[in-house]
N, C-alpha and C positions, 0 to 999 in steps of 0.2 A: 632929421632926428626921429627917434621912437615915437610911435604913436601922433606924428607926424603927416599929414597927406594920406594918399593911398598908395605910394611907390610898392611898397612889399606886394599887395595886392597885383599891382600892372604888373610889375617882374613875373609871380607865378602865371597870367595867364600867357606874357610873352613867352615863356619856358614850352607853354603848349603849345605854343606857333610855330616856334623857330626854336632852330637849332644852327652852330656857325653855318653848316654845309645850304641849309635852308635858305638861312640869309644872304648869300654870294648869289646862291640861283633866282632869288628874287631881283636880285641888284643885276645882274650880267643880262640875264633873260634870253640870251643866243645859245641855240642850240650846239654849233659849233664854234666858238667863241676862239680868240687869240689871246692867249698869258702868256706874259713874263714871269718866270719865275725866278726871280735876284736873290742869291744868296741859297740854292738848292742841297749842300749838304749832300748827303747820300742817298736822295731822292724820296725821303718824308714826306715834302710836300706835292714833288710829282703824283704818286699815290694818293694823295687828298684830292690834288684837282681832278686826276683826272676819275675819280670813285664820282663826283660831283656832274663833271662835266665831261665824259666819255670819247666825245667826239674833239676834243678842245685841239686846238696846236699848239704845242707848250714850246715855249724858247728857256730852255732851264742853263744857269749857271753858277759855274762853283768855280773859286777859282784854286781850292788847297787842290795837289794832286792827288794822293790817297782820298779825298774823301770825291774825288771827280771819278775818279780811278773804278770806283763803286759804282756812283750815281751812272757813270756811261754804259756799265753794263746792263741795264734796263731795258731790256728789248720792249720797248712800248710806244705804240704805231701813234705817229703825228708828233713824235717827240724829240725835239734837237738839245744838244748836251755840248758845252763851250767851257770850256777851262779859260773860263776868265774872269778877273774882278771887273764889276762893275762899279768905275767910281766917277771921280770929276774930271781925270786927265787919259790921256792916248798915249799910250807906252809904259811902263812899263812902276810895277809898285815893290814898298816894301809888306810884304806880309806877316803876320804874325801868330805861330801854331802853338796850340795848348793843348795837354795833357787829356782834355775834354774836347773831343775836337768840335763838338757845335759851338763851342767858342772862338775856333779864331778869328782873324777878324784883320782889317788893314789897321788897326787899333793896338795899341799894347796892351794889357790888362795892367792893371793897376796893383803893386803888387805891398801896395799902402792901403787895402779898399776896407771898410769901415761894414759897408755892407755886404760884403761876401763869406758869408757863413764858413767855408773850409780855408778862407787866407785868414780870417778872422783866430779859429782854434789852432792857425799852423804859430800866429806869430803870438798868440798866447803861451802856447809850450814850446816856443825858440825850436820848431821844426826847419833847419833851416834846407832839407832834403825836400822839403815839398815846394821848395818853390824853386827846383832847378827843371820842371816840368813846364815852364812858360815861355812865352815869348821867344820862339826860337823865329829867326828872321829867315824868310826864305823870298828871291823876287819872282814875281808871277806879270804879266803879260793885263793893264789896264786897258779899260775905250769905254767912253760915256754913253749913254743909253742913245744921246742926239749919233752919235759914229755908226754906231750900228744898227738902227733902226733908217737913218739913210743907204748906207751903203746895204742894206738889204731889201730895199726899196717895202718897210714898211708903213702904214699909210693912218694906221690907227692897233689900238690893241685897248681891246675890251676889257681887262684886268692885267692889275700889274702889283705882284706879291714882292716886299720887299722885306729880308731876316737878314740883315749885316753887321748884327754885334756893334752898335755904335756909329757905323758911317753910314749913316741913313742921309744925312744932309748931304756927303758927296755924294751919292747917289741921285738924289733931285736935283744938285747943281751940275750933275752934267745929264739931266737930262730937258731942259727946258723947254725945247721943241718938242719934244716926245711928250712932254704930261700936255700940251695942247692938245692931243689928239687920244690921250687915254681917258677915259668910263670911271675907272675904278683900283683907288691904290687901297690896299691892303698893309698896313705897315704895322712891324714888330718896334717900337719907341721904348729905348732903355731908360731910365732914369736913376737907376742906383749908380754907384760911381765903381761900379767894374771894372770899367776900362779909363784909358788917362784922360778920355774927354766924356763929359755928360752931354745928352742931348736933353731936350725940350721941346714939348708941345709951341711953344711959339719958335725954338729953330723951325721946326717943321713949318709952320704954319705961314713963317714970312717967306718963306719960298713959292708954296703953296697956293695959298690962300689968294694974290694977287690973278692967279692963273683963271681962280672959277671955282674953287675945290673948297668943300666944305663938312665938316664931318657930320659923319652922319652915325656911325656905331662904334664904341668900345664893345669888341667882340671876347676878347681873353683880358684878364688881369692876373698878376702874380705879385700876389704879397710875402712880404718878407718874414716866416716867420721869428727869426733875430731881435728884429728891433721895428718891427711893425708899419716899415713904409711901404710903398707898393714899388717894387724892382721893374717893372717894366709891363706894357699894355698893347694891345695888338688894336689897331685903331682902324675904322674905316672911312675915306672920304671920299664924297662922289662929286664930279664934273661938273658941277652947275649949268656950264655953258655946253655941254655934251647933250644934257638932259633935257634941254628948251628946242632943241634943232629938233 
């Protein structure tokens, strides 16, 4: 509450410490470090890591084809590019492309959604043209993070970035072996009802949390300015059992 504690206080001199990029390199501490990078889009975030981390091997994956189609032509040394969703099963998915394409998602968008500002003003003015931009189904090629982190006989990964529009949980349920061995998830957590299913800090957490993994920073927020909730948060949680070895 206002005039409350000293929070305001601690935020401004944390603003002078850190910065996101600051806080990953404090958290990772490897010079040449190994990321996943889940859910890479058109290579936004490969360009974040590696501005951060130079030296890093990044295992980047997308699974739309236009936006992989982009992201693979990144000539950038240490960098493997995989047309493929990452989710809980081995073979093969339904995916789902939008109009906006950092939204799609193995998720449908919700096309009822309460808190999405432009579905919001379409189904105010009976736009019924704006929502034939959604959801086009297309199948792409699935493997769980446990699939390919054995079959490429990897052994650990220092950071593991995860932006999946909503399937964040399949994502940690098929990677269970693997977050044994991972430092550092970075995860994008929706909470507005965008898409047909919400997730939650405790989906996340029950997955999670048993493994060793505990949070440690809300790095980004994004509030809603519509109707004042907060849409989704970029969370960070560190390995407990990583960090005591």
């Amino acid at each position: 509450m206002e005039n409350v504690g000293q929070s305001h206080t601690r935020n401004k001199e944390y603003e002078k410490r850190f910065s996101r990029e600051q806080l990953l390199q404090n958290l990772v501490k490897f010079s040449e470090p190994i990321i996943f990078d889940v859910g890479a889009h058109r290579g936004e975030s490969v360009s974040f890591l590696k501005r951060i981390f130079p030296s890093a091997s990044i295992y980047s994956f997308e699974p739309d084809p236009d936006s992989y189609k982009e992201l693979s032509s990144f000539n950038v040394a240490r960098v493997c590019y995989f047309n493929l969703a990452i989710s809980d099963s081995d073979g093969t998915a339904s995916f789902y492309r939008n109009k906006i394409s950092h939204t799609n998602s193995l998720l449908k968008v919700n096309l009822k959604s309460k808190d999405s500002i432009s579905i919001a003003k379409a189904t105010e003015v009976n736009d019924t043209q704006f929502f034939e931009g959604f959801n086009e189904e297309v199948k792409v090629i699935s493997v769980r993070l446990d699939s390919f982190t054995y079959s490429n006989s990897i052994d650990h990964i220092d950071l593991l970035k995860i932006d999946v529009q909503g399937a964040e949980c399949r994502v940690l349920n098929g990677a269970i072996e693997t977050l044994k061995k991972t430092k550092v998830i970075i995860i994008e957590i929706g909470f507005f009802d965008y898409y047909e299913n919400q997730t939650s800090f405790m989906d996340i957490e029950s997955i999670i949390f048993p493994l060793g993994y505990r949070l440690f920073s809300i790095s980004e927020i994004s509030n809603n300015p519509m109707n004042g909730r907060t849409d989704w948060a970029e969370v960070v949680y560190l390995n407990q059992n990583i960090i005591k070895q």
